[in-house]
N, C-alpha and C positions, 0 to 999 in steps of 0.2 A: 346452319342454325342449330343450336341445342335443343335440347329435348323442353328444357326450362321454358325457351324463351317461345319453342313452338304451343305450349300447354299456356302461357301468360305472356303475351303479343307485347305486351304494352313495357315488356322487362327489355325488349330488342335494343333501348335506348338510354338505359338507368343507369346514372352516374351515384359512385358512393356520395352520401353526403356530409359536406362539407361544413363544419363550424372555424367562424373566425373569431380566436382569444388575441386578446390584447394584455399583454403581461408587464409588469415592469421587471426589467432584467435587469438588475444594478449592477449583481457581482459576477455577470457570466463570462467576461472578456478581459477581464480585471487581471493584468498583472502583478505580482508581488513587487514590490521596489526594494531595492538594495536593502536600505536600511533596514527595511524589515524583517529579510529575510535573514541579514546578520543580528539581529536582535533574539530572532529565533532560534537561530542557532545556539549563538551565545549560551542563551537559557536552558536550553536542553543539555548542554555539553557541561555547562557547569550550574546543575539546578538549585534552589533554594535547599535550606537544610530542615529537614521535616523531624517528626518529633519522634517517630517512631519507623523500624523498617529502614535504616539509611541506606543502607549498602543496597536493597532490594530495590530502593524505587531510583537510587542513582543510578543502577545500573539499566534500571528499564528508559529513564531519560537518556542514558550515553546510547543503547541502542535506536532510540527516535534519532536521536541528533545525527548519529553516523547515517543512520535510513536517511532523512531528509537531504544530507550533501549528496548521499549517492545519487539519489533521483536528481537532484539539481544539475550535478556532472555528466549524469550518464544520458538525462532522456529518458530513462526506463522508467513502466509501471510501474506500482506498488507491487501487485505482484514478483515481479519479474526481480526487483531487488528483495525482499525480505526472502525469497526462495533461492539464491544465487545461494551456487555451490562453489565450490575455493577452487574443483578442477575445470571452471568455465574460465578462471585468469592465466591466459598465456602472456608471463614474465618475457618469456624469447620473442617473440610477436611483440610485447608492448602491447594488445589487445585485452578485453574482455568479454565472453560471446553470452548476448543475452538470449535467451528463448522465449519470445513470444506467448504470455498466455493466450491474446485475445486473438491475433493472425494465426497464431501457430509457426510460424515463420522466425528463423534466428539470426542476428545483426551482429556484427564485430564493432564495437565500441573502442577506440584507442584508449588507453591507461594516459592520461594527461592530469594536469594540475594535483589536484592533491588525493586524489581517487588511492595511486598507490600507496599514500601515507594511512589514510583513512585503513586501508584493508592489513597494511603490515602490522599499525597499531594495534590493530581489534587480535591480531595472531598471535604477536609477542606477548599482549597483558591475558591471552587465554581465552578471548571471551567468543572463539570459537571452537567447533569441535573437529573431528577427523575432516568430517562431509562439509556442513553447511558454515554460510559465515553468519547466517544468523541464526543460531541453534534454538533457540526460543523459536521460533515461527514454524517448526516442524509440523506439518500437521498431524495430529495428536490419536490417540483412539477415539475411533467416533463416541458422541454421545447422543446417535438418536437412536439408543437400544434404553433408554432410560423410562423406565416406568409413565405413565401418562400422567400422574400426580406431579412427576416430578415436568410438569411442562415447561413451568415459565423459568426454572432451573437449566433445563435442558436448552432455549432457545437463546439464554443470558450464555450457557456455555459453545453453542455452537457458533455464535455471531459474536464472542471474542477470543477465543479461541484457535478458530480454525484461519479465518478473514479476517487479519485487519484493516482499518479501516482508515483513510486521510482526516476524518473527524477527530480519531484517535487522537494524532499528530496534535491536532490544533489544540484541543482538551489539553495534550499535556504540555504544550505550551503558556497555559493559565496556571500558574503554578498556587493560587489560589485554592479550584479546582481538586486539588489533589492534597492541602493542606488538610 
C-alpha cells in the first residue's frame, strides 16, 4: 500500500473519473473518392491564372499537387514526403526508403505507378535542389529568436513555415481562396 493511500484510506479504491461525450463524427472515416481526388489533383497541377505572382503561386500549386500524389502512392506522412531527400530513391532496388517521423522507424516503399515520373519530372524541370526533392520545405532559421512585439509575426512564421499543414493542401485547393 502507498504512502498516499495509507494517509487517505478511502484513495485504496479510486477510479479516474470518467466523462461520456457524444460527438457527431461525420468526416472522421470518410474516404476520398476517385473523382475527387482526380479533381484535386487536376487543379493543383494545373491551377487557375491569378492576376499577380504567376510563376510563384504556380509553382507553389505544382509543389501541393506532386505532395498530394506522393502521399496517395506511397502511404507516407506529410512529413515524411515534404522532407524526402533524392538519396532515400534507390533507382537499382526500384525502392524508396521513408523514415518515419512519428515511429522513428524506416519502410522501403516500391517506386510503382507514376511515383518515378512524378520525381524524374520535378528533377529535369529544376525544381529540386542537390539534397532535398522538396527544397521549399527546408526547415528554415528559426524565428522564435524574434522580438516579443513581433509575437503574432513570429507564431504566423513558425506554423507556416517550418510545418505544413493538410489544411494547407485543401485551402490551395479552393483556388478562390487564393484569388
Amino acid at each position: 500500500m502507498g504512502v498516499t493511500q495509507k494517509a487517505k484510506p478511502d484513495l485504496v479504491n479510486w477510479l479516474r473519473p470518467t466523462l461520456a461525450v457524444k460527438r457527431k463524427t461525420e468526416f472522421e472515416r470518410r474516404v476520398v473518392e476517385p473523382w475527387e481526388y482526380s479533381k484535386l489533383a487536376e487543379t493543383l497541377l494545373n491551377p487557375p491564372l491569378a492576376p499577380s505572382r504567376r510563376a510563384e503561386r504556380k509553382a507553389l500549386w505544382r509543389e501541393a499537387g506532386d505532395t498530394l500524389q506522393l502521399l496517395r502512392l506511397t502511404g507516407g506522412r506529410l512529413n515524411e514526403i515534404v522532407r524526402i531527400r533524392l538519396d532515400q530513391f534507390h533507382w537499382s532496388k526500384g525502392v524508396v526508403t521513408l523514415y518515419a517521423t512519428k515511429t522513428e522507424n524506416e519502410r522501403d516503399i516500391p517506386l510503382w505507378g507514376t511515383i518515378p515520373q512524378i520525381i524524374q519530372s520535378r528533377i529535369r524541370e529544376g525544381l529540386t535542389d542537390d539534397e532535398l526533392l522538396f527544397p521549399r520545405q527546408e526547415p528554415r532559421r528559426s524565428t522564435t529568436r524574434l522580438p516579443a512585439r513581433f509575437g503574432k509575426l513570429r507564431n504566423l512564421l513558425s506554423s507556416t513555415t517550418v510545418k505544413p499543414t493538410a489544411s494547407r493542401l485543401t485551402v490551395c485547393a479552393t483556388p478562390s481562396a487564393l484569388i
